[in-house]
TORVO-698398 format. One record per residue (C-alpha): residue in one letter; x, y, z. Coordinates in steps of 0.02 Angstrom, whole numbers, plus 50000, padded with zeros to 5 digits. Layout:
BEGIN
AXYZ
...
end
This chain:
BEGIN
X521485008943540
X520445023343472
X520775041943506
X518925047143473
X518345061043593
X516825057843700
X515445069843726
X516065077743886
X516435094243896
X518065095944003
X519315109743958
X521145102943933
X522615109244036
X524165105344123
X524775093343987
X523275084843994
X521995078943870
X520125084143906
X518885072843803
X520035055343813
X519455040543888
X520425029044040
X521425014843954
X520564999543992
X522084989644031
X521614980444208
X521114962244198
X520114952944346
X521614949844464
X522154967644442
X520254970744512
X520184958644633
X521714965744703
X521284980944684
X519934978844803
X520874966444917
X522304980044935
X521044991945015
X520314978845105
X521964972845173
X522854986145255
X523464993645407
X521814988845487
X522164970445514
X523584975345636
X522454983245774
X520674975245720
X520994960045832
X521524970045975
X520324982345964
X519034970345942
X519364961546103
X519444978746195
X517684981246145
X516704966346137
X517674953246215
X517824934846120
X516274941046058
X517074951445929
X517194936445816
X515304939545805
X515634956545759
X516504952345621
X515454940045550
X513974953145544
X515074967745487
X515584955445348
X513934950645299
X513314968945306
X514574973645192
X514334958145072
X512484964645056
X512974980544999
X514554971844884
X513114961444795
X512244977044752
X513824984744683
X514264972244590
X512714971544461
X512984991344478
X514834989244422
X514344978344285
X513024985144225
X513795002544200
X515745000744193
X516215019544229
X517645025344325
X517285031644496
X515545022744485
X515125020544646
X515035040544667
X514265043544513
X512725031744517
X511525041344613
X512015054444487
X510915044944349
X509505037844468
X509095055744555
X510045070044466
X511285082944519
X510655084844727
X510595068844782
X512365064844665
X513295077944732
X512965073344911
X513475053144894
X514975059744767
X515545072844908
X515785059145036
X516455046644902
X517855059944878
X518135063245049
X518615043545090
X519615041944937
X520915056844970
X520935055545162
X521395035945180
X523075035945080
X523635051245203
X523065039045346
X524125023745275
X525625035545291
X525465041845450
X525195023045503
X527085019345413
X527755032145489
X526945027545677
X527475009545623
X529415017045571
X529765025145732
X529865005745809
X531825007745746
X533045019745786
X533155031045630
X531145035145626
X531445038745830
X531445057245781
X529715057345667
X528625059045789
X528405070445939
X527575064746107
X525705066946069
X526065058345899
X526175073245789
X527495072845656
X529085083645664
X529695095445530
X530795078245477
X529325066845493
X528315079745401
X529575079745260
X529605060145247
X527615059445229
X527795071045105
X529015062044992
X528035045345029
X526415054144979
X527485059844805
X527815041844774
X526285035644780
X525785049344658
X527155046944535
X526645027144527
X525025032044477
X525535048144375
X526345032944267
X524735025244219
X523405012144259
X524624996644204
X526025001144310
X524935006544456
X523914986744419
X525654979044431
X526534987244600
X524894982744662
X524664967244630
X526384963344706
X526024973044861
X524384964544861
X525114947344847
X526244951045010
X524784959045108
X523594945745050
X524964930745111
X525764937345260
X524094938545379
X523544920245315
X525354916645361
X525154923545540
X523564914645580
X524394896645523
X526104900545599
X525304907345779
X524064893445778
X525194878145735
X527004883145820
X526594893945966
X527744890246094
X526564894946231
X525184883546153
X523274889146139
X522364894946262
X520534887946230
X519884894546410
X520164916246326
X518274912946262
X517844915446421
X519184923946522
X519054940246610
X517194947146627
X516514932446507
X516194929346335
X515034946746275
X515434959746403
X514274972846324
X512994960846251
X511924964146097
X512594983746103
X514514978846115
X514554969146002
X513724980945885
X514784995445936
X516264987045895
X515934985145718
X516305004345689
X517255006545852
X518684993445848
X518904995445653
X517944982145594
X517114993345456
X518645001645407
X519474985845369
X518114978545254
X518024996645168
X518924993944981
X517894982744898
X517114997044787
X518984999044709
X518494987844562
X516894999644533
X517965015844539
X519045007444402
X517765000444300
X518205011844177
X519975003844138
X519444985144151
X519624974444011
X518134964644039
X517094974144155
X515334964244138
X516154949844188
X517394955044294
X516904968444414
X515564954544504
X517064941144519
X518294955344590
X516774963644722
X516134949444769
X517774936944767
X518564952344885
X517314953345034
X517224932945050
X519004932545053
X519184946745175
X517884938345276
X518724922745278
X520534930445322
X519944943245470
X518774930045567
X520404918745566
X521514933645618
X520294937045774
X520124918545826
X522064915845798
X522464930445907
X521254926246051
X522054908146064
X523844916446076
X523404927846194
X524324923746371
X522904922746507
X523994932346618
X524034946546536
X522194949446505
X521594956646691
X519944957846751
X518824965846607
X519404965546426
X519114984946402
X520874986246509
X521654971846449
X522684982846326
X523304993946458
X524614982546545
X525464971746399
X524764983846250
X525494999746314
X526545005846165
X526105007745988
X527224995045902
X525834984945857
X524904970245956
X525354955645830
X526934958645849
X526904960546026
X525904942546030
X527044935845928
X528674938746027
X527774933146162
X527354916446111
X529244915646077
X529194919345868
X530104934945868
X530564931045694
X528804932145649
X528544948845736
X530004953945633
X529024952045490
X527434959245566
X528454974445580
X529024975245405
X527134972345337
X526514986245447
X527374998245331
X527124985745166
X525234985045218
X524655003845238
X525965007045068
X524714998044962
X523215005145031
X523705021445017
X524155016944828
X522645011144775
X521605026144879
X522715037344795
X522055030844619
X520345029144683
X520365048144736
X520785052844549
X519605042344459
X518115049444576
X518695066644532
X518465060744368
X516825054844366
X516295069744449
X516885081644355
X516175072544204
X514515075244287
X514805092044316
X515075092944487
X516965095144487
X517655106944376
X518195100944190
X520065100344215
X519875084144360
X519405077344187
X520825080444098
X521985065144075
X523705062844025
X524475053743866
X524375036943979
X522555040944001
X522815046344197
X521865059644271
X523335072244311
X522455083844413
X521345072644506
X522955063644585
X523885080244607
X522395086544710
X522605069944804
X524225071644837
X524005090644902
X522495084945010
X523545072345122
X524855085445129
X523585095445236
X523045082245316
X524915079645381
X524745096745456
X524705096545655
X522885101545673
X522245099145841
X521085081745836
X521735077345661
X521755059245705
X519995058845758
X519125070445586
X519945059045487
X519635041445564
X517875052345563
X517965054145375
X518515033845354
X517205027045465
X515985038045412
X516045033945204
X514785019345238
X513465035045209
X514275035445022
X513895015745006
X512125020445059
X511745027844872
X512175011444799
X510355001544849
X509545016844832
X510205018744638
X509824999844625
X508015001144648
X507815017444539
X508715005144406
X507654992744434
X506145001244406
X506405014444286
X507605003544188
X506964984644210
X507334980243996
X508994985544032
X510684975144021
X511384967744168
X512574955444143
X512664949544324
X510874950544406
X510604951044585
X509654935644601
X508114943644730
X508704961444684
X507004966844763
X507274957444935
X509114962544945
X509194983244914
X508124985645039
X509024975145152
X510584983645095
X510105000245127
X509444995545303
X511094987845343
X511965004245297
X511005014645408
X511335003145527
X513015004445527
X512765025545551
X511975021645681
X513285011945767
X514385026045726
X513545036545857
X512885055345891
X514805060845904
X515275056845721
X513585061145660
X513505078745723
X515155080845640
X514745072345478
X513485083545500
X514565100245466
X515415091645318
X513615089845219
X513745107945238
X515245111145173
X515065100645045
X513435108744985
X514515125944991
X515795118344876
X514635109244749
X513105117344729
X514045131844687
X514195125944529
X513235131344396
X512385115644326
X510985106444203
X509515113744282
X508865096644227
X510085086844315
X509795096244469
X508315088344481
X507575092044695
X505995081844682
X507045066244642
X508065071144814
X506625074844918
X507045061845029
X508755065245060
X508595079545213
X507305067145301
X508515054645268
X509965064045355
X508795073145512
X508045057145523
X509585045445561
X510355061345663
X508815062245781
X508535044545797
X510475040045841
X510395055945948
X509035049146086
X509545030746065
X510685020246145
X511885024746035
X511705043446071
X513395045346189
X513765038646365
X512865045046521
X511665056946437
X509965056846516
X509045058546357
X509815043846261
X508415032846327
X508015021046180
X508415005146189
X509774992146061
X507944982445989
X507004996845988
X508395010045916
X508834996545772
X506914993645723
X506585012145720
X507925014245620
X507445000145502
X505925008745474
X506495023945422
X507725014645295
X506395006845223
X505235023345202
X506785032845135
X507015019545007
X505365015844932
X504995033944956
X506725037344846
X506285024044731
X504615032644695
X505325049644669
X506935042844544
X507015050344382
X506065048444246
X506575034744105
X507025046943950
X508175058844071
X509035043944151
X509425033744004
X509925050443913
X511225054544070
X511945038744064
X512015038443849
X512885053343866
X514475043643943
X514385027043923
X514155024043763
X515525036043702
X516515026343847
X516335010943770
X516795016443612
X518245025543657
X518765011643764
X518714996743636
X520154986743660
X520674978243487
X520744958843485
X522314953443562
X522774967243664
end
């Protein structure tokens, strides 16, 4: 592997080497998985609960269209991925299609997910832990860790550092294995629960309680941001942000996208059905919005509490075990992710230089020490903490958004170009994708949008800062990106999504999602319009991909 430096201007330090490319070292399991460890994590444990609580037996519903929302945008990331193999691509794309304004903002948020879920994963251990004795004093009474508990997410934080501190073929390999565990032991549940419940199935749950769709149309909407249903399918970009260290990216990064979000699909739909035929009829009550209350009242964890009651307390014995193997590999591969976005960042100029700086193993140092201090303060007992950063999680779909909209602009402004998967009805299915994300904001609701709301802010305080390629920062290629942002706020903000029992929420579901369809639309072929010229985008990208690439040539046989 050549040692040739690439045409980015990042100043060395800490040990590290400034100018050196990622090792491409990661095959198309080690992608797949990749992606499948996000996508399979802690979220699997409370999504079928949750779902119930919010939708009813209709949540199955929910998770068929927050599947196929998020295979939409997976398609469009996938010719992305391949088409331009960088690391931490999916924050760095609308970097080339609309300069420095409109990159900074989707990279902010892209950041923002990637360090705060690995300090989530831990905290869900350690809330996991305190089901035995030893963990009992971790926690206080309103859930906040103790100096002891603080100490232990700490150290857990420093391991999943020090694993990827190692390099990319070490980090492939413990996750791969953690994969294959997290990947097998929900399939298990489903067949085990199905097949040898001792309590049989309880076909007549479809329509138990207050009936089949409780909330119609609008609950069952809700629930795909509200019961977690989003936050579990979030990962699948993981092969994009390691594009840059796949051995075979043109080929591979579609199979590992794609391949992730079917398989994801497949394994949550058959979680929720499993876990509504287990369910004891007794226990549900009148509405399913209280069924948790009675026979959900602690934290240990739902599956588990369905499986010792269907008399398989072995299996909830193992539920209990995965519920700290789960969120481990999450926050392993999140803790990676965060790094390799700093990366591509600061190779665009957003970050400073030295988040480029990479070790003799070709790992951005910096980028995963800054990781690892981030969900240190996010261990802190801040008042809320929980809620800014389940905030942050849900709220990355906006970061997904850029994806479509850098899609088109590539489209148009680059339609000779390379793409060794094509999107077949590219045209048909941007649109559609970015539609679908703003969709999903909108589910979200007024209460995490007026927050989101102060973190564009502070975002713009900590990027544009920066001095930058006056070039790059290009604002008539991100003229659409305020309307974009007002837009969604004020429409969410008088719809039916606005917030419970406010007089001025008044739109209704059909009305709120076609309004909101239409300003997708205009945002995108207004965006599309306005992307940057030819020359300056194929320049942007020269600048490092092609060094990339040559850097990154892996000799026959390797």
């Amino acid at each position: 592997m050549t040692d040739s430096p690439t045409t980015d201007s990042a100043a060395s330090g800490g040990g590290g080497r400034s100018g050196a490319s990622l090792a491409r070292e990661i095959g198309v399991i080690g992608l797949l998985w990749a992606s499948m460890g996000s996508i399979i994590g802690s979220g699997w444990l409370f999504g079928a609960q949750k779902g119930l609580i919010n939708a009813g037996p209709a949540a199955i519903l929910s998770w068929c269209i927050g599947g196929a929302c998020i295979l939409v945008l997976a398609l469009v990331h996938a010719e992305l991925g391949a088409m331009y193999p960088l690391s931490g691509g999916s924050a760095r794309f609308p970097h080339y299609a609309f300069g420095g304004v409109a990159g900074a903002g989707f990279g902010w948020f892209s950041w923002l997910q990637a360090v705060t879920v690995a300090p989530i994963e831990v905290s869900a251990m350690i809330l996991y832990l305190t089901h035995y004795d030893f963990a009992s004093g971790w926690l206080r009474q309103d859930q906040t860790l103790t100096h002891t508990g603080l100490a232990v997410a700490i150290v857990l934080m420093a391991i999943m550092c020090v694993v990827n501190y190692l390099g990319v073929r070490i980090l492939a390999f413990t996750n791969s294995a953690l994969t294959w565990w997290k990947v097998i032991v929900p399939v298990f549940t489903v067949v085990i629960v199905v097949l040898f419940s001792k309590s049989g199935l309880h076909t007549s749950n479809f329509h138990a309680a207050d009936g089949f769709d409780p909330g119609g149309v609008k609950g069952i909407l809700v629930a795909i941001p509200a019961a977690g249903i989003i936050f579990s399918y979030l990962g699948f970009e993981q092969a994009d942000q390691l594009a840059g260290e796949s051995k075979n990216p043109k080929r591979d990064i579609p199979l590992a996208v794609i391949g992730s979000i079917v398989l994801g699909l497949i394994i949550y739909i058959g979680l929720q059905i499993a876990f509504l035929l287990a369910l004891p009829p007794s226990v549900i009550g009148d509405t399913w919005s209280t069924m948790s209350k009675p026979y959900f009242g602690s934290f240990d964890g739902p599956w588990a509490q369905v499986a010792s009651g269907v008399g398989l307390g072995w299996l909830a014995s193992v539920l209990y075990l995965d519920a700290v193997v789960s969120p481990a590999g999450t926050g392993l591969i999140y803790t990676a992710a965060g790094s390799r976005v700093s990366y591509g960042l600061a190779r665009n100029n957003y970050f400073h230089s030295v988040f480029a700086s990479l070790t003799r193993a070709r790992v951005p140092w910096f980028g995963v020490l800054i990781s690892f201090i981030a969900g240190c303060v996010c261990f802190l007992p801040f008042p809320s903490w929980q809620s800014l950063v389940g905030l942050i999680t849900s709220a990355s779909v906006l970061m997904y958004a850029g994806a479509p909209l850098s899609f088109g602009a590539f489209r148009r402004r680059l339609p000779d170009a390379e793409r060794p998967f094509r999107l077949p009805l590219g045209e048909v299915f941007a649109p559609l994708a970015f539609v679908v994300s703003t969709w999903i904001i909108l589910w979200t609701g007024w209460e995490t949008q007026w927050k989101l709301g102060i973190l564009i802010v502070l975002g713009s305080l900590l990027i544009f800062n920066r001095e930058m390629d006056r070039e790059h920062m290009n604002w008539r290629a991100a003229s659409w990106l305020p309307v974009y942002l007002i837009g969604i706020g004020v429409i969410t903000y008088f719809s039916t999504f606005g917030g419970d029992g406010a007089s001025s929420h008044q739109m209704g579901v059909w009305p709120s999602l076609g309004l909101t369809a239409v300003l997708a639309l205009v945002v995108y072929y207004w965006a599309v319009a306005v992307a940057l010229p030819r020359h300056v985008i194929e320049r942007m990208i020269e600048d490092v991909v092609v060094p990339e690439e040559e850097d990154l040539a892996v000799p026959a046989g390797h």
